[in-house]
C-alpha positions as CSV (number, residue, x, y, z in Angstrom):
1,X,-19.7,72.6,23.1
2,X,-23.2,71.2,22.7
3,X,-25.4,69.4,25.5
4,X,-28.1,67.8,23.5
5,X,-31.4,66.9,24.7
6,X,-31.2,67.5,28.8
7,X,-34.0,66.2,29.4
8,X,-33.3,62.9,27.5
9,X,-30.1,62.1,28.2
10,X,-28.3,59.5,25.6
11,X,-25.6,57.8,27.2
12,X,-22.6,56.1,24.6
13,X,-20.5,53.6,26.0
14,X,-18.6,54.1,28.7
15,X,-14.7,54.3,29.1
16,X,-13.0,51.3,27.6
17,X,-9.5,50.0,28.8
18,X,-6.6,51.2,27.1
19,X,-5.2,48.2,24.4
20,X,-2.6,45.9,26.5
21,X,0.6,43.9,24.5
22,X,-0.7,41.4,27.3
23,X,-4.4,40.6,26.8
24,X,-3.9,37.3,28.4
25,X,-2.0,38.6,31.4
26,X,-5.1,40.9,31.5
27,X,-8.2,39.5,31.3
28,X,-6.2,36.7,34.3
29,X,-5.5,39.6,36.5
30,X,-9.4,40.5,36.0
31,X,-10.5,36.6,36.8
32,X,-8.6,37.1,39.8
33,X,-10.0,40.2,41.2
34,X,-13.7,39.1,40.1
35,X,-13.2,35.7,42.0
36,X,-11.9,37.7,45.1
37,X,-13.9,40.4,45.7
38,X,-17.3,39.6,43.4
39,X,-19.5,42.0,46.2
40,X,-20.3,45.7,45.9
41,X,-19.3,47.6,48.4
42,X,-21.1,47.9,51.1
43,X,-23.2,51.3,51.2
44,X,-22.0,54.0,54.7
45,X,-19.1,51.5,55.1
46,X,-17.5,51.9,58.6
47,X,-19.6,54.8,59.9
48,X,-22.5,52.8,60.5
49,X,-20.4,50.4,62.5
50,X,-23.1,50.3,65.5
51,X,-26.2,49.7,63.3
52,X,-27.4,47.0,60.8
53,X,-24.1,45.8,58.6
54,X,-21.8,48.2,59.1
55,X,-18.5,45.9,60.3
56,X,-20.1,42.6,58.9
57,X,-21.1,43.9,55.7
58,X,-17.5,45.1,55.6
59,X,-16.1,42.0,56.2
60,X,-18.1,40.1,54.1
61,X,-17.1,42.8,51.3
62,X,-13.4,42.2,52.1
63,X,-13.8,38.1,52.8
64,X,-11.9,37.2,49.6
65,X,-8.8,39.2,50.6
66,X,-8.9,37.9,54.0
67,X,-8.7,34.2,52.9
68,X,-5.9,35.0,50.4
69,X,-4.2,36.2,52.7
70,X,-4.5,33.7,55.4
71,X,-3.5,31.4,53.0
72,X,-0.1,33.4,51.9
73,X,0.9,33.9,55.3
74,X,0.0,29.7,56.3
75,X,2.5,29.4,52.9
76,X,4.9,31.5,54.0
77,X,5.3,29.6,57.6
78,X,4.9,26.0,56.3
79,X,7.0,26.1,53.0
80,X,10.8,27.0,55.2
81,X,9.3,25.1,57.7
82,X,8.8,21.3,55.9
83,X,12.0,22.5,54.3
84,X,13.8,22.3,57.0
85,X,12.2,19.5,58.1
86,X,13.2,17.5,54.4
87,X,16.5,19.3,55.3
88,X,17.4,17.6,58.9
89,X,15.6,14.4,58.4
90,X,17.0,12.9,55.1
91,X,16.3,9.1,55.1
């Protein structure tokens, strides 16, 4: 096995994804995820929850999650619930 120059590293690219039958499946899923949760996360995470961003920077790191799902769950109430209401008041 050879290391090479130690000193002066030369990095190749990095790991690619494996090949999909589904590129267009894919690359949606990874729209998704990007539009969700574009932050880093936050560096010390909870442990800091006393000092500077600790909770907030959390939260703000997990803010894209938290509206999707507040908006499955206000789905998943309203949808049976104007059904039924379409359901008893046919005019």
């Amino acid at each position: 096995m050879e290391l090479g120059n130690i000193s002066q590293p030369t990095y190749g690219p990095g790991p690619e994804a494996p090949g999909s039958s589904t590129p267009g499946l894919v690359g949606m899923v990874h729209g998704f995820l990007r539009l969700v949760q574009p932050n880093a996360l936050p560096v010390g995470g909870c442990t800091a929850a006393g000092a500077g961003d600790g909770v907030g920077g959390l939260l703000l790191y997990e803010l894209g999650f938290l509206v999707c799902a507040a908006i499955g769950l206000l789905f998943v109430i309203l949808v049976p619930l104007v059904g039924c209401c379409f359901c008893w008041c046919r005019c």
